[in-house]
Every structure is written in structure tokens, then in C-alpha cells.
Backbone as CSV, one residue per row, in Angstrom:
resi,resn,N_x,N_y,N_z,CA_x,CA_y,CA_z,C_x,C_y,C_z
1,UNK,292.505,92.795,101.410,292.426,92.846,99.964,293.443,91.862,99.378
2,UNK,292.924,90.694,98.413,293.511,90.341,97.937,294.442,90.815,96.565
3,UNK,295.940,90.004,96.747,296.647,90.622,95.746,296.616,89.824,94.238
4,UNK,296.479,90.959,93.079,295.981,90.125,91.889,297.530,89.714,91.483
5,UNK,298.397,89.675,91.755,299.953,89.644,91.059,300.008,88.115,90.717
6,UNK,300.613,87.711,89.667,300.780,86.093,89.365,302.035,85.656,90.027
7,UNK,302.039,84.743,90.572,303.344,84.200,91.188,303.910,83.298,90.581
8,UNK,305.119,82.254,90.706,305.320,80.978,90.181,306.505,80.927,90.539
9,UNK,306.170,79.471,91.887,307.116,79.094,92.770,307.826,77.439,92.799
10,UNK,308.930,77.527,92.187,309.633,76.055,91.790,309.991,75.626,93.007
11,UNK,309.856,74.406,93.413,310.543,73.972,94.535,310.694,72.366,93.551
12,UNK,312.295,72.113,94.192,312.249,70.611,94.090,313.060,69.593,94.706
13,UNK,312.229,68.186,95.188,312.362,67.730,96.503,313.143,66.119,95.585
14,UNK,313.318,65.745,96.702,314.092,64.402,95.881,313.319,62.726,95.621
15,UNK,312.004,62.985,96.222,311.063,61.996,96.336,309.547,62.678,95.583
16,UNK,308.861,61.627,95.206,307.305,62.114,94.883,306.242,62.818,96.121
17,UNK,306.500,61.780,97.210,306.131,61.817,98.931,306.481,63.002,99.188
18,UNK,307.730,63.660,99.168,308.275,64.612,99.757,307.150,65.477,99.247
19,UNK,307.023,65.894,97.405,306.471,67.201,96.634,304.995,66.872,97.256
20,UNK,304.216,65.385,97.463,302.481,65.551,97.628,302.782,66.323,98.856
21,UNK,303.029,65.732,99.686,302.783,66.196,100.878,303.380,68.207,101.096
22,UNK,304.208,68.403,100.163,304.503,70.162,100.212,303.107,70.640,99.632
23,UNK,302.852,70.039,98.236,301.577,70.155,97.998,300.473,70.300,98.497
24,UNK,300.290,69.385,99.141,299.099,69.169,100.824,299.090,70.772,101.424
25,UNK,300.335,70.717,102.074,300.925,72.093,102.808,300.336,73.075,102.301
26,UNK,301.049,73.926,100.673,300.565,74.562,100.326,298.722,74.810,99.619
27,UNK,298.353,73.913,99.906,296.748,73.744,99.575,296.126,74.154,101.022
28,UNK,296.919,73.516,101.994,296.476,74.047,103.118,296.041,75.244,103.430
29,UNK,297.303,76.422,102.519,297.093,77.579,103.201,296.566,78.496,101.819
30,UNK,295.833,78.204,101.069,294.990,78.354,100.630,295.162,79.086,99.292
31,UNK,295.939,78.010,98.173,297.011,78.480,97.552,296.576,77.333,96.201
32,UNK,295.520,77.638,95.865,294.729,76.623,95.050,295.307,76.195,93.254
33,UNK,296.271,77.506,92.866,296.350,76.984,91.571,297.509,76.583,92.073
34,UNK,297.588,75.170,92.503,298.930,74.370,92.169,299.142,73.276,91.895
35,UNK,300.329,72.596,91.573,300.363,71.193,91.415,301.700,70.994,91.317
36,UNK,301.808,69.222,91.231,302.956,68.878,91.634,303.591,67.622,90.486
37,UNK,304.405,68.329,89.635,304.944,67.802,88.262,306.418,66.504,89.009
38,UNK,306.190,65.424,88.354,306.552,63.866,88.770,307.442,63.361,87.015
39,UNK,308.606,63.004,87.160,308.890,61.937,86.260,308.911,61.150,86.038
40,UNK,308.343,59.656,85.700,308.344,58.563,85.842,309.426,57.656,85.731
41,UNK,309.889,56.326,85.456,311.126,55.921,85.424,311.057,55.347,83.915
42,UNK,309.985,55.564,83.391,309.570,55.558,81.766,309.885,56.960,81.325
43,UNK,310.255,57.629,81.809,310.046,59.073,81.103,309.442,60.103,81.316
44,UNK,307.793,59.263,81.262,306.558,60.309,81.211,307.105,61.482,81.892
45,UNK,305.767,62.121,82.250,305.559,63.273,83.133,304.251,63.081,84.065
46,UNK,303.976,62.633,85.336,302.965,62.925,85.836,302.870,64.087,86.296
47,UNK,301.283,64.526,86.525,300.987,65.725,87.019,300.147,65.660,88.190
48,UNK,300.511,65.822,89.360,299.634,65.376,90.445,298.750,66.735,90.906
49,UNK,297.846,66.880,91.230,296.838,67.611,91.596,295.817,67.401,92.617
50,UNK,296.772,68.107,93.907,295.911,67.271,95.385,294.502,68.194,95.491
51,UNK,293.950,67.475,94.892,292.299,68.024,94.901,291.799,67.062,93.353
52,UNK,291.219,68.225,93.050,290.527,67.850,91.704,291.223,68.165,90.095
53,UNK,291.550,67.220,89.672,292.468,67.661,88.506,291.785,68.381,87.222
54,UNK,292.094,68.542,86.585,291.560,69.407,85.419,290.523,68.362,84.804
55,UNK,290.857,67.477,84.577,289.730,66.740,83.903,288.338,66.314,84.420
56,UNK,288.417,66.309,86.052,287.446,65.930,87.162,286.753,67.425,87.065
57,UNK,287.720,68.728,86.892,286.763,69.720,87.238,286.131,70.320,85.745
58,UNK,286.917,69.816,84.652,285.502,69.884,83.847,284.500,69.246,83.577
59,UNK,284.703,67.495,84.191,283.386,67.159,84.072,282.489,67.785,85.470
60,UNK,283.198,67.679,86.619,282.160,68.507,87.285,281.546,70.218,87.330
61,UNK,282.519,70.645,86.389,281.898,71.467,85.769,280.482,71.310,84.737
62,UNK,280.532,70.952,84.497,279.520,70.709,83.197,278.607,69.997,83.686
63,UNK,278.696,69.196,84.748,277.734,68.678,85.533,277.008,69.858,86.273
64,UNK,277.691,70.468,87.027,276.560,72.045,87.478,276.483,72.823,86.689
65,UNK,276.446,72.797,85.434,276.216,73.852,84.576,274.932,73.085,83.661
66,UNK,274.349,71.644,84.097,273.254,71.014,84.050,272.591,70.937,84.583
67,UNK,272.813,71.434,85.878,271.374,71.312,87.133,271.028,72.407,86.805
């Protein structure tokens, strides 16, 4: 039985490489809402998402919600 409890687990590594690849890891073991928040040397904020990012899964959303 899966457990419904919300979690939210900070880790932080000193490279971008270091967080994809923890990322990778934890996708591995089957740990799907996650992602991996990046600062740029501009400022920004990237948001990396080893799979399909939010914007890919609503258009492929909406794409099977057309077939």
C-alpha cells in the first residue's frame, strides 16, 4: 500500500551535474514529482525536469485528450 503523506526533500550539491544526475537517481526509484532547481550566472532560475517538463506534459496532454 502506497503511502499518501506529502514529502519535500532539499538536497544541495555544489555543481548542476552533481543535482541531474541525483535527479536521475531519484527518478530511478520511482519518485516522479521531482525536479532539480539551477541558478544561472545571470541570476535566473532554471528548472530542470529529468523527464518531461510541465510544458511538454501539457501539450502531450492535450494531445491524448484528442485522440
Amino acid at each position: 500500500m502506497k503511502s499518501q503523506t506529502t514529502r519535500l526533500v532539499l538536497g544541495f550539491y555544489r555543481s548542476e551535474e552533481h543535482a541531474e544526475e541525483a535527479l536521475r537517481e531519484v527518478r530511478r526509484n520511482n519518485i516522479r514529482r521531482s525536479a532539480a532547481v539551477h541558478r544561472n550566472t545571470d541570476g535566473s532560475l532554471k528548472i530542470s525536469h529529468s523527464g518531461l517538463g510541465p510544458g511538454h506534459r501539457a501539450v502531450f496532454s492535450l494531445v491524448v485528450a484528442c485522440i
